[in-house]
PyMOL Python script that loads the backbone (N, CA, C, O; Angstrom):
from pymol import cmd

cmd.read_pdbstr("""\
ATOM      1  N   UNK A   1      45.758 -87.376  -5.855  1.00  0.00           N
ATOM      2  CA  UNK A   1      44.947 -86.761  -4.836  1.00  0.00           C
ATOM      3  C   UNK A   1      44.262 -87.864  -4.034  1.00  0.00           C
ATOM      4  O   UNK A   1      43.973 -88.964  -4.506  1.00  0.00           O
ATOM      5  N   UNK A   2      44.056 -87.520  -2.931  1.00  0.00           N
ATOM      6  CA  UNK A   2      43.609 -88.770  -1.598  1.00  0.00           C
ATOM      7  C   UNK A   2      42.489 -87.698  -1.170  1.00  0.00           C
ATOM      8  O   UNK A   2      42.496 -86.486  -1.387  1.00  0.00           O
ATOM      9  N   UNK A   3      41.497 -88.496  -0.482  1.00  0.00           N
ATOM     10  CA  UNK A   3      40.392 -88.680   0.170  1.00  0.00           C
ATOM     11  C   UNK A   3      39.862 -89.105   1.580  1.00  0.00           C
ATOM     12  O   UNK A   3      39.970 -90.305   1.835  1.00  0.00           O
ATOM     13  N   UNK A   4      39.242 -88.206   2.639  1.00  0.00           N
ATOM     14  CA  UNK A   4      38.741 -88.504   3.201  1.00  0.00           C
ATOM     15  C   UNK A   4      37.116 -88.724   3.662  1.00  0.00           C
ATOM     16  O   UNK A   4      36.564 -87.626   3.584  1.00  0.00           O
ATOM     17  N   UNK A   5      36.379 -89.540   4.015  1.00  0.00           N
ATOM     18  CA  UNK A   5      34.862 -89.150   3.504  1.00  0.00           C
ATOM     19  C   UNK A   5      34.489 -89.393   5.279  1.00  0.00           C
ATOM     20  O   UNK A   5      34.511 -90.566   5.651  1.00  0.00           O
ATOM     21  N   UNK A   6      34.246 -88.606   6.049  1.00  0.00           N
ATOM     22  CA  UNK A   6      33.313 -89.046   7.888  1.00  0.00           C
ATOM     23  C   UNK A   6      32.212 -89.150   7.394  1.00  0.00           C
ATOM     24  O   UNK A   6      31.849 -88.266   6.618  1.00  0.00           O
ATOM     25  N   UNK A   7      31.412 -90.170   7.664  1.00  0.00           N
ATOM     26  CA  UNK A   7      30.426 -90.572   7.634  1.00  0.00           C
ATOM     27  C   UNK A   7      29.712 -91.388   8.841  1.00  0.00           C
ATOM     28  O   UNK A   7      30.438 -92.041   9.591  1.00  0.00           O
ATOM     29  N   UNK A   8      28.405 -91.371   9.033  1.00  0.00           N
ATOM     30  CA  UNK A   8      27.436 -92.062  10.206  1.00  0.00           C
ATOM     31  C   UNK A   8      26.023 -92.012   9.501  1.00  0.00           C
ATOM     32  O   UNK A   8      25.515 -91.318   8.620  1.00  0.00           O
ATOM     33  N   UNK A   9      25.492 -93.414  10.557  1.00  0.00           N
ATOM     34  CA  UNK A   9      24.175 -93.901   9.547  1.00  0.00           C
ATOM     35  C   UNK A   9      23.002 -92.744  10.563  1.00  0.00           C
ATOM     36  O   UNK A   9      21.785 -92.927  10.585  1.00  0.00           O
ATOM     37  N   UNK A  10      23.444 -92.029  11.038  1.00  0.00           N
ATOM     38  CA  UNK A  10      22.564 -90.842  11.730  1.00  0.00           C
ATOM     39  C   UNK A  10      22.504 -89.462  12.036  1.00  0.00           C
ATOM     40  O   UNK A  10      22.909 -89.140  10.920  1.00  0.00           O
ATOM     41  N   UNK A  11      22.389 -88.681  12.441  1.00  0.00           N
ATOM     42  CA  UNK A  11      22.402 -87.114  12.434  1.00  0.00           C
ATOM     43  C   UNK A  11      22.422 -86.898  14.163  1.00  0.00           C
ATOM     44  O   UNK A  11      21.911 -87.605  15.032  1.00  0.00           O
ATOM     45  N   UNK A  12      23.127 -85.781  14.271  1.00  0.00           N
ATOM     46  CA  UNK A  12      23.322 -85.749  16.032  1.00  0.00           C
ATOM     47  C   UNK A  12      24.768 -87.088  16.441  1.00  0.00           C
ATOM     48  O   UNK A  12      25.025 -87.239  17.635  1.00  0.00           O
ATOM     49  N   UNK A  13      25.571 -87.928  15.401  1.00  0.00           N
ATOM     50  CA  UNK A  13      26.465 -88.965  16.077  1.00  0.00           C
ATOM     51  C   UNK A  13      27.807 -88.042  16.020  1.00  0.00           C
ATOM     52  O   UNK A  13      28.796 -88.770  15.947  1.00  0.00           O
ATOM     53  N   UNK A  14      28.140 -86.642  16.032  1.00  0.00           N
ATOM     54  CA  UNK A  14      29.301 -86.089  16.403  1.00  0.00           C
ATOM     55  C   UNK A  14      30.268 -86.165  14.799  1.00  0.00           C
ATOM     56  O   UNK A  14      31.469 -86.431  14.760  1.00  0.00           O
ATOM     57  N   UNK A  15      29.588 -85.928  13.841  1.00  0.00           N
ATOM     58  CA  UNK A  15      30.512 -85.403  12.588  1.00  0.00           C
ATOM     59  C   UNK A  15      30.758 -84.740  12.081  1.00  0.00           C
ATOM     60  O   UNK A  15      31.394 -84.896  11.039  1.00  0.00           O
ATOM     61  N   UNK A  16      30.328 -83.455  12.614  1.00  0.00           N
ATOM     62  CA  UNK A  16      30.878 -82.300  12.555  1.00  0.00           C
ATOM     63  C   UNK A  16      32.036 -82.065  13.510  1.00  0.00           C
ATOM     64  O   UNK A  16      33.105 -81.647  13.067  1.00  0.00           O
ATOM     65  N   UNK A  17      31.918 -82.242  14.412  1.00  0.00           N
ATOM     66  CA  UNK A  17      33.032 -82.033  16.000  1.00  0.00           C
ATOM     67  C   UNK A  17      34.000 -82.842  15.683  1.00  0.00           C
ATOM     68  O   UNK A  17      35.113 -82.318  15.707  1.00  0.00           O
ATOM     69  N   UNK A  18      33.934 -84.429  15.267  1.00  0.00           N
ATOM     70  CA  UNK A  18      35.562 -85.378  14.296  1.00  0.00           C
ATOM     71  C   UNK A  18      36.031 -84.419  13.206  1.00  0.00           C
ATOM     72  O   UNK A  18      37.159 -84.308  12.724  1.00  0.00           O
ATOM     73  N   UNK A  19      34.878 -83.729  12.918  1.00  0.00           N
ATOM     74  CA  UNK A  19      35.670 -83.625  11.226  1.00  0.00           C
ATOM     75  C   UNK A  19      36.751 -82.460  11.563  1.00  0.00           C
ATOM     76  O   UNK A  19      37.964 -82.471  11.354  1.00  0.00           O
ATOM     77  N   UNK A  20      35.475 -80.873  12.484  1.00  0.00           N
ATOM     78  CA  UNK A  20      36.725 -79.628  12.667  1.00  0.00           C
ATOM     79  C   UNK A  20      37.959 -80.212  13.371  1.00  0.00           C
ATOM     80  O   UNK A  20      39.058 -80.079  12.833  1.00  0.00           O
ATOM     81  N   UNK A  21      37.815 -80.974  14.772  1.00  0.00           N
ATOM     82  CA  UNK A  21      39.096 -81.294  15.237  1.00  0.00           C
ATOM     83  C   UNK A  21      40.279 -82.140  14.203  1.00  0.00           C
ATOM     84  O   UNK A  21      41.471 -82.056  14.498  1.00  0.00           O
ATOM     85  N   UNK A  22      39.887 -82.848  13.137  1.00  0.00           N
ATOM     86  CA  UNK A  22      40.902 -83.502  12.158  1.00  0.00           C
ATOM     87  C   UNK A  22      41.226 -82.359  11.069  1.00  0.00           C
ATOM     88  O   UNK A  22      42.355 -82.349  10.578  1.00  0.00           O
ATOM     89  N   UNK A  23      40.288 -81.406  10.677  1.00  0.00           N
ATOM     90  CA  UNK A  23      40.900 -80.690  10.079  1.00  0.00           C
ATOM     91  C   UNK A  23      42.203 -80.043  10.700  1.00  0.00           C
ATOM     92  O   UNK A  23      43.375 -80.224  10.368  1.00  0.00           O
ATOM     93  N   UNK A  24      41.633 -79.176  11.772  1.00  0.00           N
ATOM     94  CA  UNK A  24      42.787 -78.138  12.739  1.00  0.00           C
ATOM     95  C   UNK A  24      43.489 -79.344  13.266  1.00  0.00           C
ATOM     96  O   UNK A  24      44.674 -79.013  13.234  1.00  0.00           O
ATOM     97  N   UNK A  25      43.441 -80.148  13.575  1.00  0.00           N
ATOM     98  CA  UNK A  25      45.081 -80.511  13.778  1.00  0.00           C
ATOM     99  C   UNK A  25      45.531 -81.007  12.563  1.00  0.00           C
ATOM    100  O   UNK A  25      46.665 -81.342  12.907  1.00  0.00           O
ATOM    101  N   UNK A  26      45.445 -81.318  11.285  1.00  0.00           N
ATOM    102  CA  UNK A  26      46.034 -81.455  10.087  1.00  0.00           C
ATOM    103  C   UNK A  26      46.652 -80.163   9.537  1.00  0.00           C
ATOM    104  O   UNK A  26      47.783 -80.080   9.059  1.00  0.00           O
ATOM    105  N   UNK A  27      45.455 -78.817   9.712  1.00  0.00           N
ATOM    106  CA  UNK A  27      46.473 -77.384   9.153  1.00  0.00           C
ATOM    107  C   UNK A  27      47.462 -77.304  10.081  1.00  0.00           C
ATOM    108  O   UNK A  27      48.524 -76.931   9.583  1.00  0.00           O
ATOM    109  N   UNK A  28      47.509 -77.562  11.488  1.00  0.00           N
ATOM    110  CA  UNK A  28      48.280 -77.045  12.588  1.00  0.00           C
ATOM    111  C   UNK A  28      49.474 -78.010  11.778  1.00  0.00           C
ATOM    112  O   UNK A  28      50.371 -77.209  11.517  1.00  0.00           O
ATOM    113  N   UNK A  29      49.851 -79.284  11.302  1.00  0.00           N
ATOM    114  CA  UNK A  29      50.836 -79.767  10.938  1.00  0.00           C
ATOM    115  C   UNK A  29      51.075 -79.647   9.131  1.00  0.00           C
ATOM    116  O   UNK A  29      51.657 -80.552   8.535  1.00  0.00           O
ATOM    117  N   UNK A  30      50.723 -78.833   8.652  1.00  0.00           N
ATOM    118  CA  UNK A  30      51.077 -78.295   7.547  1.00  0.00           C
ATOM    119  C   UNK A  30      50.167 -78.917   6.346  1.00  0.00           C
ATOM    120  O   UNK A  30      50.102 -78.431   5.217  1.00  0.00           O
ATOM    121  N   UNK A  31      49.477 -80.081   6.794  1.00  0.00           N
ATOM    122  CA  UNK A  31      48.821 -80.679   5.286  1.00  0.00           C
ATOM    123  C   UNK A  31      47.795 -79.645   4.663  1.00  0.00           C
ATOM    124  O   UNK A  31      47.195 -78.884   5.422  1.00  0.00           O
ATOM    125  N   UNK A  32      47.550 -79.594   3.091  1.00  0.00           N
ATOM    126  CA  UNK A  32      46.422 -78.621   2.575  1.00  0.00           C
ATOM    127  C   UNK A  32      45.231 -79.246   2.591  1.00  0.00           C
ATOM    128  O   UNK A  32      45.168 -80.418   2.221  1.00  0.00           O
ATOM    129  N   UNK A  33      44.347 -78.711   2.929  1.00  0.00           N
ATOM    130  CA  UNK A  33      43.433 -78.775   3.345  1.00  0.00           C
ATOM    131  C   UNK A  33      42.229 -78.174   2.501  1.00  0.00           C
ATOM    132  O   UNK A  33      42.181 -76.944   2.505  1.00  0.00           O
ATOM    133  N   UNK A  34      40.995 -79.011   1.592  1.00  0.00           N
ATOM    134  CA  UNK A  34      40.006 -78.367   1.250  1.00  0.00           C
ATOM    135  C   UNK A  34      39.036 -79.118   1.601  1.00  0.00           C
ATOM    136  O   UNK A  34      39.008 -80.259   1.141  1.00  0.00           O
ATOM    137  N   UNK A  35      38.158 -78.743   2.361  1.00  0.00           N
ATOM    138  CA  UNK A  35      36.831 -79.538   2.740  1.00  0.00           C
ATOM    139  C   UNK A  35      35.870 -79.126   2.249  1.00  0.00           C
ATOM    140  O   UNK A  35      35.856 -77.946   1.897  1.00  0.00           O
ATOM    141  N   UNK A  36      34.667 -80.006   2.045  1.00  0.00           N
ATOM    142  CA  UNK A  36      33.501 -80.034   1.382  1.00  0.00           C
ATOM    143  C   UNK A  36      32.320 -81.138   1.674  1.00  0.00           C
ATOM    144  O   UNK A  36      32.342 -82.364   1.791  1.00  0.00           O
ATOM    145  N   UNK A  37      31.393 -80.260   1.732  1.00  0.00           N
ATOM    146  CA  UNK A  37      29.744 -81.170   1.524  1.00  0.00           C
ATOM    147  C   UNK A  37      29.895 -82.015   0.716  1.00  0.00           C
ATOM    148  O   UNK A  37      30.652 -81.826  -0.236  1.00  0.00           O
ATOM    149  N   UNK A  38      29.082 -83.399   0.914  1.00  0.00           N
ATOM    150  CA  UNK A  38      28.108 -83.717  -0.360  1.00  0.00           C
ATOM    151  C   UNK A  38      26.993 -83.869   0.753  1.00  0.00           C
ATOM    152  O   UNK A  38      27.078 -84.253   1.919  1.00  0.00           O
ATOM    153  N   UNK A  39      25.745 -83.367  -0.124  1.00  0.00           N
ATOM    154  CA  UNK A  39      24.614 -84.263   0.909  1.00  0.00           C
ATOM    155  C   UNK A  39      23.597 -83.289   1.525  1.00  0.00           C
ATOM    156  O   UNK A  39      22.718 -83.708   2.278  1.00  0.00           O
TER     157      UNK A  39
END
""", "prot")
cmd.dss("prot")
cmd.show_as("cartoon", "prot")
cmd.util.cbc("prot")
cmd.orient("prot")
């Protein structure tokens, strides 16, 4: 199993908006997909 972790040293730097667009285009090309918090 592999790992991805988005991370920024601030709140408001756009890591939510990287993360949905890398998810949906990863389901759109077939990889499984489970995302999760820490934090």
């Amino acid at each position: 199993m592999s790992g991805l972790m988005i991370a920024a040293p601030s709140s408001g730097s756009g890591k939510t908006t990287v993360t949905l667009g890398l998810l949906r285009a990863l389901t759109r090309r077939g990889f499984p997909i489970a995302p999760g918090k820490a934090g």
